[in-house]
Structures are given as C-alpha cells and as structure tokens.
N, C-alpha and C positions, 0 to 999 in steps of 0.2 A: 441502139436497142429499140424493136418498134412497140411503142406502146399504145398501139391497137388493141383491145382487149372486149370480152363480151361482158364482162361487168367485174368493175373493181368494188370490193365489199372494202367497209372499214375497218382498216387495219391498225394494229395497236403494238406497242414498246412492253416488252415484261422484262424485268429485274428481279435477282432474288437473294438474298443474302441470309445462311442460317452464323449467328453468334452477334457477337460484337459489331453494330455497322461502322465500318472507318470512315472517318472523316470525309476522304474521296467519292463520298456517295452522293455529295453536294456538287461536287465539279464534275460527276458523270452524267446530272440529271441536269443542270446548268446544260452543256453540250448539246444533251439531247434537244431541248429547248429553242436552241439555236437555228435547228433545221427541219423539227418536225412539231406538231399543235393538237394534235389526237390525245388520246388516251393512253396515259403510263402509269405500269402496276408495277410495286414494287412489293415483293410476299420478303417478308422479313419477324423475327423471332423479336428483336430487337425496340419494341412498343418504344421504352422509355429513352432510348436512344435521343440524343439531345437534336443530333442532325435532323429527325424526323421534323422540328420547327422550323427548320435550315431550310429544307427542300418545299415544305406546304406553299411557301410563295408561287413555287413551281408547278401546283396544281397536279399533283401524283395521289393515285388510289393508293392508298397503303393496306396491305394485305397480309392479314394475322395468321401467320406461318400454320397455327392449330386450326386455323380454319381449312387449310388447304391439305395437309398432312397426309402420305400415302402411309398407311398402318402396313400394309403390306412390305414395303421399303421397308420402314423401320425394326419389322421383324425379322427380316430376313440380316439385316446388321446386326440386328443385337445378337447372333448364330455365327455372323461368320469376322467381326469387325478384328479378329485378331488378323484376319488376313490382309488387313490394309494400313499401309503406311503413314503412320503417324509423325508429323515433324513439331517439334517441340516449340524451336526457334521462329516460326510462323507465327507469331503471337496474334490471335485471332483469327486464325487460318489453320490452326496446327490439324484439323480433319478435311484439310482442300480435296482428296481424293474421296472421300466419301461426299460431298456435300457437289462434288462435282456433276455426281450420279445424280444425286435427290431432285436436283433444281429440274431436271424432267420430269420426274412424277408430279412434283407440285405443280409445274406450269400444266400438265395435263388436267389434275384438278381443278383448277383455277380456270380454266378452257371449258371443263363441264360445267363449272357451279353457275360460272355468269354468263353461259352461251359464248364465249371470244372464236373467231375467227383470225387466221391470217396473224400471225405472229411473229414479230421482230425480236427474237432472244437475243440481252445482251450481257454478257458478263462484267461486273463493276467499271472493270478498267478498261472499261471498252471507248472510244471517242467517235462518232460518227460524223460526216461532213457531207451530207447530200441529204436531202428528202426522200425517205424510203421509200415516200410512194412513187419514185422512180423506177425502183426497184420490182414493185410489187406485179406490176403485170409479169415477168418472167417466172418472180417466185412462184406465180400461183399456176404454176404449168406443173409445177410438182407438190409431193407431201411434204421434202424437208430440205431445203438446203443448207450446206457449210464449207468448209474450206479442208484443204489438203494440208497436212502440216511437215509429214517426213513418211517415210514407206510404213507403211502400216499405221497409220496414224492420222487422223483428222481431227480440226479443230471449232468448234464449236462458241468460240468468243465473240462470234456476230452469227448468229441461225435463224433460219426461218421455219416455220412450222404452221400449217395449212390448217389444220383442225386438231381437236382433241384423238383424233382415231387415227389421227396420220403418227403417235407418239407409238402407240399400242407396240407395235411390231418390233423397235427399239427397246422399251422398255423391259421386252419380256427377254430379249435379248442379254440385256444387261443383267438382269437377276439372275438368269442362268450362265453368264462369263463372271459373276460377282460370285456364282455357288461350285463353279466348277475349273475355275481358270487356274494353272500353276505358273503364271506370270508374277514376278518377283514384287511388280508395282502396279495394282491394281490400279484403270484408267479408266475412263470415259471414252477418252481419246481414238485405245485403240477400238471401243464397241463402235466407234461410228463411224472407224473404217472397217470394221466388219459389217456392219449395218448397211453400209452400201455397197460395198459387193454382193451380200444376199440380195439384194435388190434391184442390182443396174438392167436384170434385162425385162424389170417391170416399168425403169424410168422414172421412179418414186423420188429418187434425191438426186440431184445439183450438186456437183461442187462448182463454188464460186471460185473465177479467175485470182489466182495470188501471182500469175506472171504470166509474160506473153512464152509465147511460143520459142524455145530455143532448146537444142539437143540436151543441154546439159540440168534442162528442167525437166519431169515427168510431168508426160500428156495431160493426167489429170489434173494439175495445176492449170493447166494453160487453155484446155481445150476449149473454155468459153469465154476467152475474151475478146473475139469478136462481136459479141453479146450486148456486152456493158461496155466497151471499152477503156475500162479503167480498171483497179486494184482491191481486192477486200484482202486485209492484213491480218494471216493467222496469226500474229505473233513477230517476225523477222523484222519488218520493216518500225514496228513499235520500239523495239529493240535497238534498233540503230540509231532513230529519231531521240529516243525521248528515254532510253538506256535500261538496263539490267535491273531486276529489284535488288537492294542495297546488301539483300540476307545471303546474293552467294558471289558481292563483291566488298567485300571488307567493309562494310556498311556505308559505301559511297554508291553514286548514282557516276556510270560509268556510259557516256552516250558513244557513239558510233560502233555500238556491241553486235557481234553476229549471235544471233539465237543459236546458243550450243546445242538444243534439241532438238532444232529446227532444220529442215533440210537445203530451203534456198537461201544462201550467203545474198542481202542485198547491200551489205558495205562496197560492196562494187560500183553500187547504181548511183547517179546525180538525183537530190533532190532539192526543191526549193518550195517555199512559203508562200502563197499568192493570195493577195489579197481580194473577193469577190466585189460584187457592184454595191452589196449591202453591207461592206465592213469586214466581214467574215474573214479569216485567215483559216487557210485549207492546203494540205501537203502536194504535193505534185512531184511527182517519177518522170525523169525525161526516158521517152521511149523515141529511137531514132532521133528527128529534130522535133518528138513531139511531148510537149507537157500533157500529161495526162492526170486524171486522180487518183488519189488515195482514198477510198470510202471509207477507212474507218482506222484507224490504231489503236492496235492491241498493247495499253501500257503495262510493258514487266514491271519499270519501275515505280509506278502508283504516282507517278509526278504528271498527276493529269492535269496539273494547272498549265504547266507547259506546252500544253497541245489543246489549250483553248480557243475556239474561235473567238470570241467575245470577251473580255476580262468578264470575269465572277461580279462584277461590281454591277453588270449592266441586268436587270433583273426585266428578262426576257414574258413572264406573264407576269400581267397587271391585273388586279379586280376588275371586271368591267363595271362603269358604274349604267345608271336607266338613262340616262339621256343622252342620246345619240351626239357623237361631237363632227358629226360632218357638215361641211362648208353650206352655204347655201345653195341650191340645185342652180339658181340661174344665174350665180358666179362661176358653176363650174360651165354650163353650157355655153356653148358659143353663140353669135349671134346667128349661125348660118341654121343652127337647129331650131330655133325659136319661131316656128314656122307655124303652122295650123294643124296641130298634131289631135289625132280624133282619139289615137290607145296609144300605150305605155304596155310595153314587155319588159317587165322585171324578172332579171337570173340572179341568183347570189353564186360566185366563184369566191371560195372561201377557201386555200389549201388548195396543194398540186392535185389533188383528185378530181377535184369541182372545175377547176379552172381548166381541166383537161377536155373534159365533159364539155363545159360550156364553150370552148372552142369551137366543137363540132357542132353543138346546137346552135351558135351564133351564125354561123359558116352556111349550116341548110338552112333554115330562116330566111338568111338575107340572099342565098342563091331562089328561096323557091317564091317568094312574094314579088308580083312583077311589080308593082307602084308601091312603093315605101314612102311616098314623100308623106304619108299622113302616120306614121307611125314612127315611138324614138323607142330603145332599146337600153334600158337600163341596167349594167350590171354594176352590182356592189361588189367589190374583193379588196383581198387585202395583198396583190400582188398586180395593181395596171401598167407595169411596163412590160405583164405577158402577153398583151392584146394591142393589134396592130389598128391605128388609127382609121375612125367610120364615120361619117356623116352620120350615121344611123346611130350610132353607137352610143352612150356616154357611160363613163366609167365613174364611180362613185368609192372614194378609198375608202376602206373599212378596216382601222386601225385600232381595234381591240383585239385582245390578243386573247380571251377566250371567248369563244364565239357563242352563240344562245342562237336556236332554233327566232326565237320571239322576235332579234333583231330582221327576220323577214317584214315586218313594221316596214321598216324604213325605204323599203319598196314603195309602199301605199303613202307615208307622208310626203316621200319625194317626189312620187310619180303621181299624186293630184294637183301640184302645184305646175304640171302641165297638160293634163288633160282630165276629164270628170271619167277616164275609163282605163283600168288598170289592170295587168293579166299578171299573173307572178306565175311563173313555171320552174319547176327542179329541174336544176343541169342534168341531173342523171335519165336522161332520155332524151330519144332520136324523134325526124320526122317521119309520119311514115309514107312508103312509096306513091298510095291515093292518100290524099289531105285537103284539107280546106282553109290553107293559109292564104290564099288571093280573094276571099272574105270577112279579113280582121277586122276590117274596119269598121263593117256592117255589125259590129258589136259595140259601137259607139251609139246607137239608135235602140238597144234592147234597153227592157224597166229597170231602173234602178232596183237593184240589190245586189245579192252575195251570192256568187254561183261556184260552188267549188266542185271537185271532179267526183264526189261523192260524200255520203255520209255514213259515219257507224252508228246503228243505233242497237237499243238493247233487243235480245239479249247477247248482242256481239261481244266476245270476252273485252275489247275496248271501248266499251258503251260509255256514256257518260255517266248512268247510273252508276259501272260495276265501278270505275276510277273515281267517283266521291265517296263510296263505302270502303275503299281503299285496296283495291283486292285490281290493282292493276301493276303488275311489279316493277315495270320500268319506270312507271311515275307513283309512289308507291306513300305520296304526301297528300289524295285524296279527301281523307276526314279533315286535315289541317286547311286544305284548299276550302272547303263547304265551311269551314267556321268561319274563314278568313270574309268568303264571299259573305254570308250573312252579317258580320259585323261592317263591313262596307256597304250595305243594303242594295249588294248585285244579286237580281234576282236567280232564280237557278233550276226553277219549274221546267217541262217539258225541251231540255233541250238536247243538241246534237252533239256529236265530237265530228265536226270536221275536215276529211281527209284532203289537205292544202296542198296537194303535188301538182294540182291546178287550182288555180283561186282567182276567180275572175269578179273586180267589184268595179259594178255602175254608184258612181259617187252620189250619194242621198242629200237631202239635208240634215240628218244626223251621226253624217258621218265623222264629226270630229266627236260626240258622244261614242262611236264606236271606238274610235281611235284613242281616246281618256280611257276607256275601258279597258282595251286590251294591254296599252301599257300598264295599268293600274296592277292587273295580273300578270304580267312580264314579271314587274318586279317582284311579288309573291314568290313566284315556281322558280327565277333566279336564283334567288337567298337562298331558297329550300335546297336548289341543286349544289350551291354554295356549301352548304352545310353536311351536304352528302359527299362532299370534293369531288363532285363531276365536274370531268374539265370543260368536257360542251353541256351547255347548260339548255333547258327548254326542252324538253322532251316533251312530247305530247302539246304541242302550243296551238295542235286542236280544237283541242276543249277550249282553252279559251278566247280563240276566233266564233267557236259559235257562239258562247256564253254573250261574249262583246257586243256579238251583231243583233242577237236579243233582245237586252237590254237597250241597244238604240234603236230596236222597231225597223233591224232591216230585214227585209223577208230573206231567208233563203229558198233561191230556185234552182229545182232539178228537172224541169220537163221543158226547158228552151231549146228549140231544134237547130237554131245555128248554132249553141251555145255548145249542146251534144256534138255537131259535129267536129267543131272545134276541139272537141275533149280530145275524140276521136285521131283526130291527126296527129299526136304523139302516143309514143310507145315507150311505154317507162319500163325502167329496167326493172326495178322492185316486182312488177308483180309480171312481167315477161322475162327473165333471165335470159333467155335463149338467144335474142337479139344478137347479132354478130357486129357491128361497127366497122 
C-alpha cells in the first residue's frame, strides 16, 4: 500500500453503544489501545455504567448519547418502529436493527459538534491488529469505506468515514429505505450496499479487501487487495476464530463456525496466531505460501478476551507524570557524536503519522546539508526501531503513553546539554525545493533568544488575551490558567501565544528560569486536559512558551534575516495542504 499522501489529518476511533454497556466494552477498548494512541469516543446512554471506570484508565472521551441525539431519527421510529424486528432473547441488544441505523446519525453529530475528521467506526465486538494510521492514507481517497458481507449486503463493523457530510447522503438513504422498504428484516446492512451502488461511479466508497481474488468469491470482495495486502473481517473469519454468539448455539460458544449469513466460507482457510516484535498476538490467513493479516475480527461470540493481543491485565495507557523519565542524553549518545556541534534539530515522531512524516523530513535534511559534521538531529519517539541508524541522528525513547504537546520541552533540555543552539521543527512538513539549509550553522552566532515562526497576537481569535478570558475553545481552562499564573506570581502583562511549528532558542542565561517556567505550566494545562479526559494532552503549549520566555527576560525575535530564511525553507502542511510528497 503506498503511503505517499498530501497530508494525513488526525484521525480518531468512535464507538457507540445505546442501552445497557456489556462488559466487552473493556476488552474492546483494551485492544484498541494495543495499536493505536489518538483519540477514542465512545457516545453511550449508559453514564452509570460501572465499565465506564473500567475503561477511564484507557483514556476514552465518553460521549452523552443526549448530547449527540438525531431527533430527526428518533422521530421517524417512533412512526415506523413496528416495522422492525425486535428480538427479545438479545438481552441488551433486543433493538440491534434499529440502533444499528442510529450509530450513523450520532457519529455524524458528533463529527459536527467537535469539528472530527477521518473516522475509524467500530462496532463493540470489533478487534483491531494494526495501526490505522496505516490505513488512513487510502481511506481518505474516499468518503466512506466498508466491507462486502453477502450479495446485497455490506458490513459496517470496521468503517471509515471522511467528514461529517460524507454521512449525509447515507443517511438520507436510510430514512427513506427505514419509511418505505417491504423487506421482512429491516438492515443497515443492506442501505450500505445500496449506498454504494448509488455511488460507485462517483468513487465515494471502498469496499475493503475480505479476500483475494478467486472465482468463487465476488469481485467486490477482492478487488482491493492488492492495496492492503491483507484481510478486514466482515464477520466470517471472527466467526470461525473466536466462534458464533451463544444466543443461536444452545448457549455455547461454538469456534470453527461458518457465518450462516455470510457469503465467504473461510473454514477452508489455514490460520495461525503470530506473535509481533512488541508482544502482540495477531491472526494471519495463509494466502499461497504466504502469511498475511487479518486487520481486525469481527466477534459473533462477544469472547473478545480470546482474540486479545495483550492480556487485559497489561494496562496499555499510563498517567503521564511532569518529569520526563528519559535516560541522560550523553549515555544515549555515542562517542563518535560528541563532537563540536554548533545546532541541535529537534523532531518529535510520536505515533505512525509523525514517524511517517519525520522519515521524509529526516531523509531531506541530511540529503540537502552538504557539512553536517556541526550539526546532531534529535528525535524523540516512541517507536526507534523505525529509523535506520545515523551519525547525525540520535533517537531519544519517549515512553509515555499519553503524549502532551508540552513534552516538546524535552527537545530544549536535552538538546542544550549539547549545544547553546536548538531548532525544534514539526514533522508535518517538507523542504522546500530553494532553502537555506547549507546556513544552519550560521544560527549558532545569532543573539540569544526565542525566535519562533511567528506570533498570534490580539485580536487574533487565538490571542493570548482572548484564551485567558477563556473564550478559546480548544483550550477552554483560560480564567483557571490566569488565576493559577497569578497565584504562582507569573507575570502575564503584554504577552504572545507563540506559534512553535518552528521554534528556534539561542540559550540565555536565563534559560533554566524559562525552562522552570514552562514546566511549571506544563503541569497546569496537563491536569486540566486530565480532567477534561483528553488523551493528547497540551493544546495550546503556545501560550505558555511565550508566557515562560517573559518571565525569564528572553526577547522574542521576529525580524532576523537568516533566521526568516531559515523559517522559509520548510513548507508545512498545516497552513499549505496542497503540498504533494
């Protein structure tokens, strides 16, 4: 699959569950955990639900069903709900076909309320085994992807979904097959293989690969997996692995089951259990002589403990606490780097997205700078057996498991303990074709201070003013932040918020004064985000890089002309999209 792409936006996990939450809600978000580190929302009716403490370890948005609510939906049930099959013996489940429907409109909700992008939809009993953001450069070639489940019929227990207006078209779909359909068993299933035939010759949805190519599977099944080269699981291969749900096998869990409603028999197929480099236990389909994967299982029988990568016991997000626990920089460095280094280039690769990014940023760097030997490259991640060994290079683990903007810090304390000159750059941008990287170094000789790639000031809706009156919504703890700084007596008069996608600091003598400072506020807007159950914690860690550099008397400068061209020489995606890679 090539994942080339012109800009991957961050993508997020939604869950939804209306009634009773089952127990399995903890071993489906465990899972999740296991391979992805972003943001997961779970829209549930279910507040007092005991799981709900179960999972907080796990760092999930929980999202108040009433909040998100199509009235629209619910009107048109309350008209037509005789028409849909109600099963008694489902205990907690007995309105599955209606609520099958709803979990679209809410996710569309939910899409508007909070601005979401790029959506990994998953139904409880879903199990994933790869990083999505594998994934995501194909998804987002379309509005919606999902899987082929039998002729007329598609299945929706792992979907993707592009924007809130990519649902539209479906939905309206659905309400009119919900008001007018004489099918015996009202679905989902079949609206969204109706949904993409009205659409295939717009190119709007994907079905994802459920098997390779062979006559006695239909094309749609097969046709992309070349693609991926591996398997997303409508339901058959769950079925076989991890067995039937108990309610239509004499209340037993019956494994090597062929999904009766399913159209591809995979009890044919060999599979086996591989264990990854990190622990993980992950399915595999031999295709020819080759093991390939399974991306996800669809559990009929709700025995998601069995299709765990990780036992439950291993509790995959930790609090992060404020004080960085990484090694000391010049036990990680070699002796061969210990050289006369004049700048420090700090990247943070954090998560298959960043680390994707910062591949190619590392790659042009050290292709376009002809003398490196005064320059070391620092990146922090939490994954260094992705990046191939550099002279230039040094990799710094970063093993907290929910990330915070703030911890970009550790750039700055790691990377002064080798030079008094330190550049910190966002993965998410290229060089560009004219640049001025073969003058890095000539920024070892500029005045000590703070020189970032710009500032917000008021009355920009992100000013510093408008975010301590609190009328800034992504960071929206403001009044709290201004009281907090006044009773720590940081001052707060005339300052900036800013914009760190470049952030270039000549080391002062008050630079550990900044450095006390800006942690001091780390931990503030932490707890706060804490509090809020954001999984990435730090938004806005803006503000208090300028506030910091204030308080210790370091100037910021905007009118240095090698300092401008250097800004110059990258193209960030954020405010150019266009960019192609």
């Amino acid at each position: 699959m090539d994942n080339s792409v012109s800009i991957i936006y961050t993508m997020f996990i939604a869950l939804s569950f209306m009634g009773k939450l089952p127990k399995y809600i903890v071993e489906s978000i465990h899972q999740i955990r296991c391979f992805y580190q972003d943001s997961v929302y779970l829209i549930t009716n279910d507040l007092a639900s005991p799981y709900i403490n179960d999972i907080a370890k796990y760092s999930v948005n929980i999202v108040d069903y009433n909040d998100v609510l199509s009235q629209e939906f619910n009107d048109i049930i309350t008209k037509t709900y005789h028409r849909f099959c109600i099963i008694p013996g489902l205990v907690g489940r007995e309105e599955l076909f209606i609520r099958s429907f709803e979990r679209f409109f809410v996710l569309q909700n939910l899409m508007k309320i909070k601005d979401l992008t790029d959506c990994l939809y998953l139904e409880l009993d879903n199990l994933i085994y790869d990083d999505p953001y594998k994934w995501l450069p194909e998804f987002q070639k379309y509005e919606m992807c999902y899987m082929f489940d039998h002729y007329q019929r598609c299945s929706g227990g792992l979907s993707y979904i592009r924007t809130a207006d990519s649902l539209t078209g479906f939905l309206k779909l659905s309400l009119d097959y919900i008001q007018t359909s004489n099918d015996m068993y009202l679905n989902e299933m079949t609206c969204l293989f109706v949904y993409y035939e009205s659409v295939q010759a717009e190119n709007k949805v994907q079905i994802l690969p459920s098997y390779w190519t062979e006559f006695t599977v239909p094309q749609i099944a097969t046709e992309n997996f070349h693609i991926y080269n591996s398997l997303f699981d409508p339901l058959g291969i769950g079925c076989n692995l991890l067995g039937l749900d108990p309610f239509h096998t004499g209340g037993n869990i019956v494994k090597g089951s062929h999904n009766p409603w399913g159209l591809i028999n995979y009890t044919k197929n060999q599979f086996e259990w591989k264990t990854d480099e990190e622990g993980r236990r992950r399915p595999y389909i031999l295709y020819g002589d080759q093991w390939i994967l399974v991306n996800n299982l669809h559990v009929h029988s709700k025995d998601l403990l069995g299709g765990l990568s990780r036992p439950l016991e291993e509790i995959l997000v930790k609090e992060c606490n404020n004080e960085s626990e990484q090694e000391p920089l010049e036990e990680i460095l070699d002796q061969e780097c210990k050289r006369d280094i004049k700048v420090i280039i700090g990247i943070l690769a954090i998560g298959f997205r960043h680390i994707h990014y910062t591949k190619n940023l590392l790659n042009k760097i050290i292709q376009e700078i002809n003398d490196k030997s005064q320059i070391q490259i620092l990146v922090l991640t939490d994954e260094p057996s992705q990046f191939e060994p550099n002279e230039h290079v040094t990799h710094i683990l970063y093993d907290k498991s929910r990330f915070s903007y703030h911890d970009k810090l550790i750039i700055f304390k790691e990377g002064f303990k080798l030079a008094d000159t330190v550049l910190l750059l966002d993965a998410d941008q290229a060089v560009r074709p004219v640049h001025f990287l073969n003058t890095i170094t000539q920024l070892a000789d500029i005045e000590p201070g703070l020189y970032p790639a710009f500032c917000w000031r008021h009355p920009a809706d992100c000013s510093v003013e408008n975010f301590l009156e609190g009328r800034v919504g992504r960071v929206p703890y403001g009044q709290e932040y201004r009281q907090f700084c006044e009773e720590s007596g940081i001052i707060l008069e005339n300052m900036v918020h800013i914009q760190e996608s470049f952030l270039l600091i000549k080391k002062t003598e008050n630079i550990q004064t900044f450095i006390d400072c800006w942690e001091l506020l780390a931990e503030f807007c932490n707890e706060k985000d804490r509090e809020r159950n954001q999984h990435i914690l730090g938004y806005g860690e803006g503000y208090s890089i300028g506030i910091a550099a204030a308080n210790a008397g370091i100037n910021i400068m905007l009118d240095d002309p090698l300092v401008h061209k250097m800004i110059h020489s990258f193209q960030h995606f954020a405010w150019e999209p266009e960019y192609t890679a």
